[in-house]
C-alpha positions as CSV (number, residue, x, y, z in Angstrom):
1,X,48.6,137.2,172.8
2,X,50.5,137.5,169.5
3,X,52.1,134.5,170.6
4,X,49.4,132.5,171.0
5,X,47.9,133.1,167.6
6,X,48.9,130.1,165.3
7,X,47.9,128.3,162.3
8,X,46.3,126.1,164.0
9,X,44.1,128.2,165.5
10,X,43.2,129.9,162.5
11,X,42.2,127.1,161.3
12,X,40.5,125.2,163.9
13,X,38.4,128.6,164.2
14,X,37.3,128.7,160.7
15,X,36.2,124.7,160.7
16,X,33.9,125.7,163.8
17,X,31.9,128.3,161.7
18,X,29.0,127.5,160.3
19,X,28.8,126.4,156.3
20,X,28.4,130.2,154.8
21,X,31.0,131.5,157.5
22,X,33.2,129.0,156.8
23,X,33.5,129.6,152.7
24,X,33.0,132.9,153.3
25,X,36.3,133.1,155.4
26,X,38.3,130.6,153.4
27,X,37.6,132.5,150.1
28,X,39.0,135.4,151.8
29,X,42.5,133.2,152.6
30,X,41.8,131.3,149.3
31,X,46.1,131.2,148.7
32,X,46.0,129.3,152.1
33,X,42.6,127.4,152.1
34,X,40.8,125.2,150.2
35,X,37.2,124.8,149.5
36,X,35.8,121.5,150.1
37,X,33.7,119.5,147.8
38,X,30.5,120.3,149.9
39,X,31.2,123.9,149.7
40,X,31.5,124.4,146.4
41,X,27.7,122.7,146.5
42,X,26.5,124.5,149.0
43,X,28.0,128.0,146.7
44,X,26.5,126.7,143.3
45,X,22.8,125.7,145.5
46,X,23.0,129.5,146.8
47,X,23.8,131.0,143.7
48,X,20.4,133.3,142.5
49,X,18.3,131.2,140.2
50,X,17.8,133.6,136.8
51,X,14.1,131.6,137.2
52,X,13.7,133.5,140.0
53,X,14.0,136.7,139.0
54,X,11.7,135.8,135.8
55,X,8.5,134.9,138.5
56,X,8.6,131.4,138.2
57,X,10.6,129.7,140.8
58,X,11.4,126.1,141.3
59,X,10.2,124.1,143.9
60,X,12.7,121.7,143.6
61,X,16.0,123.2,143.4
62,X,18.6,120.8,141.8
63,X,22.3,121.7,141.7
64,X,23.0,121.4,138.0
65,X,26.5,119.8,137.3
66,X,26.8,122.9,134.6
67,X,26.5,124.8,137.8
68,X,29.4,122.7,139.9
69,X,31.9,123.1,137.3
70,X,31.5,126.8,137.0
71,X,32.3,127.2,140.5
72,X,35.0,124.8,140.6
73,X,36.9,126.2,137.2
74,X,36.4,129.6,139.0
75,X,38.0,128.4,142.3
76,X,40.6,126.9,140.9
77,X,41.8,129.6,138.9
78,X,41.6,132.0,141.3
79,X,43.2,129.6,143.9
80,X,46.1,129.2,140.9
81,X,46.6,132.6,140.6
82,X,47.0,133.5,144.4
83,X,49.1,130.8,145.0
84,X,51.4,131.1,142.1
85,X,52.1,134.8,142.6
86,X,52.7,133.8,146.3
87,X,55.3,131.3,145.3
88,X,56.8,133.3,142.2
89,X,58.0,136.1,144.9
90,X,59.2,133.4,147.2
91,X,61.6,132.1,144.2
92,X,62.7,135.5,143.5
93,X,63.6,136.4,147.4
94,X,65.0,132.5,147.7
95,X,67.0,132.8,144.6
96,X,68.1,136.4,145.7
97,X,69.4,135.2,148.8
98,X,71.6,132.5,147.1
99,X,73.0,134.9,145.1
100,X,73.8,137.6,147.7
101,X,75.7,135.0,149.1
102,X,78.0,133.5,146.4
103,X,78.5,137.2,145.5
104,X,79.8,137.7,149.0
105,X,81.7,134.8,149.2
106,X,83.4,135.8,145.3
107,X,84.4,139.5,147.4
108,X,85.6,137.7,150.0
109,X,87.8,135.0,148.0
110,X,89.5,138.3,145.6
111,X,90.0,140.5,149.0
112,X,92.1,137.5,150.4
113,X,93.9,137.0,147.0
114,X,94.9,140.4,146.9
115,X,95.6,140.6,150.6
116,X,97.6,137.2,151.3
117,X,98.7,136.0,147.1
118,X,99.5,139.6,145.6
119,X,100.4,141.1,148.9
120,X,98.6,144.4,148.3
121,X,98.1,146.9,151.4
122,X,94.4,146.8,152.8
123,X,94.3,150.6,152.2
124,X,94.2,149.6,148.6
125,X,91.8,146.4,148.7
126,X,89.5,149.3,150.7
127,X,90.0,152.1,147.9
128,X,89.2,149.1,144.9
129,X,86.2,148.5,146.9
130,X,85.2,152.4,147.4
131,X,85.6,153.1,143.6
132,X,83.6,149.9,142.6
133,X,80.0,152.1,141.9
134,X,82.0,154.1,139.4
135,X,84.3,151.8,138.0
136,X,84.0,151.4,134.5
137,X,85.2,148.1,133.8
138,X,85.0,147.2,130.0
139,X,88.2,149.3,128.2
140,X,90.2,148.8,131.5
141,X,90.1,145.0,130.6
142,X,90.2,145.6,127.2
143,X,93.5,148.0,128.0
144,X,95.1,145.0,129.7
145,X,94.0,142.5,126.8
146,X,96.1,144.5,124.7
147,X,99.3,145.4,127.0
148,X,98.9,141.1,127.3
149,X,99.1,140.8,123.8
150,X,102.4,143.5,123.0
151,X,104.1,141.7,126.2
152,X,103.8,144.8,128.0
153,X,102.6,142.9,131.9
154,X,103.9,140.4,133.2
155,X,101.3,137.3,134.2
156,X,101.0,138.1,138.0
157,X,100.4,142.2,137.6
158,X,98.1,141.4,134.8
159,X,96.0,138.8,137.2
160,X,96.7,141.4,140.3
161,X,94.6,143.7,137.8
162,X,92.2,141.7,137.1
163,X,91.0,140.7,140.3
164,X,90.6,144.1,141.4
165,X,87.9,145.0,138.5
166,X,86.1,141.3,139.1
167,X,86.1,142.4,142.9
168,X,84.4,145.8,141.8
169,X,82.0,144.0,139.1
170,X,80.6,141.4,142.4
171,X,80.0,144.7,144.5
172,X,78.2,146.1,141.9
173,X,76.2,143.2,141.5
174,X,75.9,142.1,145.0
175,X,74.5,146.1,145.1
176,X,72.0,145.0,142.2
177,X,71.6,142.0,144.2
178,X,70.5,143.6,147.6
179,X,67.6,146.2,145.8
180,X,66.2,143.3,144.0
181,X,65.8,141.2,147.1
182,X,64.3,144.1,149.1
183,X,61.8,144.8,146.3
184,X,60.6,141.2,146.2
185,X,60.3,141.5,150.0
186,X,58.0,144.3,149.7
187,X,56.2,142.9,146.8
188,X,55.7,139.9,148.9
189,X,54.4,141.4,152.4
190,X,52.2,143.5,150.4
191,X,50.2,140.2,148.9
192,X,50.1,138.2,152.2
193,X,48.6,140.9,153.9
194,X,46.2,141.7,151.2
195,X,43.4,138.8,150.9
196,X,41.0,138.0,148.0
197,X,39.3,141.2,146.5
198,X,35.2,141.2,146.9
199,X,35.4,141.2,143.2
200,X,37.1,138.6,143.1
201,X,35.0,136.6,145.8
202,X,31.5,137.6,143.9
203,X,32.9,136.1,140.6
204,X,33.1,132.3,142.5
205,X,30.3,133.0,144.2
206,X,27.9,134.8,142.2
207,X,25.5,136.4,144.9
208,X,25.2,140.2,144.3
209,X,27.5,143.0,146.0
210,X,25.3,144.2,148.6
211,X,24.6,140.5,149.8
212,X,28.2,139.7,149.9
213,X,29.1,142.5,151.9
214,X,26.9,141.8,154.3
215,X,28.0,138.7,154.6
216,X,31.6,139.6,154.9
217,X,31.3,142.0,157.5
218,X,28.8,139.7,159.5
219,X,31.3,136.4,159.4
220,X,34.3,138.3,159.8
221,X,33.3,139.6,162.9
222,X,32.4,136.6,163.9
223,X,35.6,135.0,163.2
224,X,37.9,138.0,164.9
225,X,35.1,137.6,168.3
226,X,35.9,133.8,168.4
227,X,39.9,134.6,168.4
228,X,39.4,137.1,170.5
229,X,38.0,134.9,173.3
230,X,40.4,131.9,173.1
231,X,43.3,133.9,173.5
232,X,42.0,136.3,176.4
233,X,41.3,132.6,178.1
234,X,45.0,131.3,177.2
235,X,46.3,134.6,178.2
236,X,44.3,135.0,181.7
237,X,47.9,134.5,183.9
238,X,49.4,137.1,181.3
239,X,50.1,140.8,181.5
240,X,47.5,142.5,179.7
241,X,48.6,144.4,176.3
242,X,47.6,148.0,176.7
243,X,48.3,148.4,172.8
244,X,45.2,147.2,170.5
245,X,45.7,144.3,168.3
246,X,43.9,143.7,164.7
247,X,43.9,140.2,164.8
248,X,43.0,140.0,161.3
249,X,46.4,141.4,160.2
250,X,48.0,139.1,162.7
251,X,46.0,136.6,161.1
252,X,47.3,137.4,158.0
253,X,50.7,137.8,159.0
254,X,50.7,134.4,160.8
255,X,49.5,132.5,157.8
256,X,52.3,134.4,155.8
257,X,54.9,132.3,157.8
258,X,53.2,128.9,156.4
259,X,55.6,127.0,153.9
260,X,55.5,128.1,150.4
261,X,52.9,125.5,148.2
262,X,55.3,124.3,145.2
263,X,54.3,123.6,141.7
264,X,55.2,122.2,138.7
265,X,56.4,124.6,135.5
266,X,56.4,123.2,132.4
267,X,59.3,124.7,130.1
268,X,57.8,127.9,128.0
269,X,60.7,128.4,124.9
270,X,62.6,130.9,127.0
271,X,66.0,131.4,125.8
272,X,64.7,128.6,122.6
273,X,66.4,125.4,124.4
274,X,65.8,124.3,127.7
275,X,69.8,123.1,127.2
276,X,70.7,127.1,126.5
277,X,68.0,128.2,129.5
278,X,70.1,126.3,131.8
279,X,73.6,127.2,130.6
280,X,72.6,131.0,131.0
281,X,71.2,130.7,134.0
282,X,74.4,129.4,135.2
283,X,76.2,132.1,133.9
284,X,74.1,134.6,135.4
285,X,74.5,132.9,138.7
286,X,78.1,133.2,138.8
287,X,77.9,137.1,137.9
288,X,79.7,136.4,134.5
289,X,76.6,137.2,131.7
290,X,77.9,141.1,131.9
291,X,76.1,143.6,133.6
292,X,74.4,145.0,130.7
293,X,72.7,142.0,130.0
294,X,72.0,140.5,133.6
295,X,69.3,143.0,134.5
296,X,67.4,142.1,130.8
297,X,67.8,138.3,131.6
298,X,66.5,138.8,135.0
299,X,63.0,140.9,134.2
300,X,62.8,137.3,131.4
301,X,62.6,135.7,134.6
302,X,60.3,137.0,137.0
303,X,58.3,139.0,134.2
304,X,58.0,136.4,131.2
305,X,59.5,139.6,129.1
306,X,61.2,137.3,126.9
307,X,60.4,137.4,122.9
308,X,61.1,133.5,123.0
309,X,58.7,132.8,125.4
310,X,55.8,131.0,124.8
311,X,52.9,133.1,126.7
312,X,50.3,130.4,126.7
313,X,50.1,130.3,130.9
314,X,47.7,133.0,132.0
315,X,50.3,133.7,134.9
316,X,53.9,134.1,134.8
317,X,55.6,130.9,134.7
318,X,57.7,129.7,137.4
319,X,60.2,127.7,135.1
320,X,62.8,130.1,134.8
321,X,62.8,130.2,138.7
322,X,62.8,127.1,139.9
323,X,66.1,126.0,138.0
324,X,67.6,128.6,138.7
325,X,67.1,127.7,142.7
326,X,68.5,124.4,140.9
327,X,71.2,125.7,139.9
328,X,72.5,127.8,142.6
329,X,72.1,124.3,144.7
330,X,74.8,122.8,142.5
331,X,77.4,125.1,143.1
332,X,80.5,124.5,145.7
333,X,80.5,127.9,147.6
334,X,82.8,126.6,149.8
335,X,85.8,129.0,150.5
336,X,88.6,126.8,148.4
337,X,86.3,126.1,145.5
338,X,85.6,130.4,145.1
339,X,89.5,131.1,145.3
340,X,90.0,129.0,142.5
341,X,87.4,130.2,140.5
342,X,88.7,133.7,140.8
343,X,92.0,132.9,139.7
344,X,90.5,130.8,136.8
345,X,88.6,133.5,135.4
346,X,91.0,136.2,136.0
347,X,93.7,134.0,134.6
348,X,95.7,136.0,131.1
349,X,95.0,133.7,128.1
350,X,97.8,131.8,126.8
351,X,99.7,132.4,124.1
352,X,99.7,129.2,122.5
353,X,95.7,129.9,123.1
354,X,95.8,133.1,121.1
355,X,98.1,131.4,118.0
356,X,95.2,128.5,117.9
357,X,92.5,131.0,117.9
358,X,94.4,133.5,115.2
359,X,94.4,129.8,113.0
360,X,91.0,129.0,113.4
361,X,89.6,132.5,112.3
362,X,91.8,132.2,109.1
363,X,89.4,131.1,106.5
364,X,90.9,127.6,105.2
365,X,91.9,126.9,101.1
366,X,89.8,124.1,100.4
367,X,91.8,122.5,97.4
368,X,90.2,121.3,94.2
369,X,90.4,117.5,94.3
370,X,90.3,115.9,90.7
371,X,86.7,115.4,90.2
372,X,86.2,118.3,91.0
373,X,88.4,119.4,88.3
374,X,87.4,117.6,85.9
375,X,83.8,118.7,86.3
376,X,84.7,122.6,86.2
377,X,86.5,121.7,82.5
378,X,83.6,120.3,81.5
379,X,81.5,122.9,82.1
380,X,83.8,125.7,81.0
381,X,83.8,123.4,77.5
382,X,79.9,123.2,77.2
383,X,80.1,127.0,78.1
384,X,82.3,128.3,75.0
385,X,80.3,125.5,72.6
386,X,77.2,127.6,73.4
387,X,78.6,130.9,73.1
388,X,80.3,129.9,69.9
389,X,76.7,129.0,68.8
């Protein structure tokens, strides 16, 4: 019967009810529905008239435009809100996956460097990997740096090194990378199985809490008899389920599997350039911002906890996100393209590198050109004429 349950269905069903079935239901799946014009008329027309309660009641009733809007601003913000939260953990479990992936892929590419380039035994790859949690990467690279420097390793044990602490930092991160993903998978089957609050409902509609109960409970069972019938007709020739079904959580849980409704973020200042937004995120993709930084960087994206950010959007924005997903599309993960990134960021600098860089940090002797002179001797000659005054 599960099987037969589809969105379809769902929706056919809720187009048969009548008018205040109908918005009653699709307010309830508002992140998956929309209200039509005509029922956001027939909400504002059944909306109490405060004349009402005052004694003197209309005989004509007129839906006020005033009234439309009110219900239409309300709708639509509460329709925003649902359906960006919806996508925002779609981004994050999308993007997570993507990254999982490259991560792997980056394991994979220094096991086989190490196995097949540097020729170490697989017993060692598989203790490198084992010490990863606990490796503490920062002074053994900064150890090596400096045996580099004295010309106390060769090239090839120094990249053999190397490769063996970026192999520990992508487990660590593809660790990082695996929570994350199953939070944002929990986080996201908790809000499709949870539809709009009554609260939340009253505030479109603005009938009181007793009357929208009522109404909930009456339409709703409605709805679930309705399902109920069609699919003990489509499944006459089946087997009986002895186990009960709650068709609204399968209704829930089929509407869940419906395609993710994408919007458009505007950028919000994070990271102060759009240009320097990008170029991080591109670092953090590859796994090369530093793992004390990467975890800050991340809660700036899914949380809007950046101190650039321009908080103007009453919900998080998406921006951060959705280039991100961008980003992780450019990049070759293809098994060639990950080797040689390995051995290009593992790779000793240069000396000839080191000499230029030495040079450039040396603060340069700007030399006194002749005008230059010549104003400075003037100046020292007013100076003594006034002190000799």
């Amino acid at each position: 019967m599960t099987a037969l349950l589809t969105p379809d269905l769902i929706a056919s069903t809720i187009e048969q009810a009548p008018i205040q079935g109908r918005i009653m239901l699709k307010l309830l799946l508002l992140q998956h529905f929309d209200i039509t014009e005509e029922e956001i008329t027939h909400i504002a027309a059944d909306r109490p008239d405060p004349r009402c309660v005052a004694g003197s009641k209309p005989i004509h009733q007129v839906v006020k435009q005033d009234a439309l809007r009110d219900v239409t601003s309300r709708r639509d913000e509460y329709r925003r809100r649902a359906r960006l939260r919806r996508e925002r953990l779609w981004l994050q479990m999308e993007s997570m996956k993507g990254m999982i992936a490259l991560a792997e892929g980056l394991v994979r590419a220094a096991s086989d460097l190490l196995l097949t380039q540097y020729k170490v035994d697989a017993a060692a790859v598989t203790a490198i990997k084992q010490e990863a949690r606990a490796a503490v990467p920062k002074p053994a690279i900064r150890l090596l740096n400096r045996r580099w420097d004295e010309d106390d390793i060769s090239a090839e044990a120094y990249q053999e090194a190397r490769l063996g602490l970026e192999l520990q930092t992508q487990l660590r991160l593809l660790d990082k990378y695996r929570k994350r993903f199953e939070l944002s998978e929990r986080e996201w089957k908790s809000i499709n199985a949870a539809p709009l609050q009554d609260h939340e409902i009253g505030h479109i509609w603005g009938i009181p809490a007793g009357s929208l109960a009522a109404r909930k409970v009456k339409h709703l069972h409605q709805y679930l008899q309705a399902i109920q019938k069609f699919l003990q007709r489509s499944s006459a020739l089946a087997v009986p389920s002895t186990a009960p079904l709650d068709l609204w959580k399968e209704t829930l849980a089929v509407l869940s599997e419906r395609p993710v409704e994408r919007s458009i973020a505007h950028y919000d200042g994070l990271e102060r350039t759009e240009d320097a937004l990008v170029e991080k995120l591109r670092t953090f993709a590859w796994g090369t911002l530093g793992e004390d930084l990467e975890g800050k960087f991340w809660l700036s994206l899914v949380h809007g906890a950046s101190s650039n950010a321009v908080h103007s959007e009453n919900t998080r924005s998406l921006f951060g996100l959705q280039r991100l997903m961008a980003v992780l599309s450019e990049i070759d993960t293809s098994p060639d393209a990950l080797e040689q990134e390995m051995l290009t960021r593992t790779a000793p600098v240069t000396k000839e590198a080191l000499a230029l860089a030495d040079e450039a940090a040396q603060p340069a002797v700007e030399e006194v050109g002749q005008m230059k002179q010549h104003v400075l001797t003037s100046f020292m000659g007013e100076l003594h004429d006034d002190l000799r005054r």
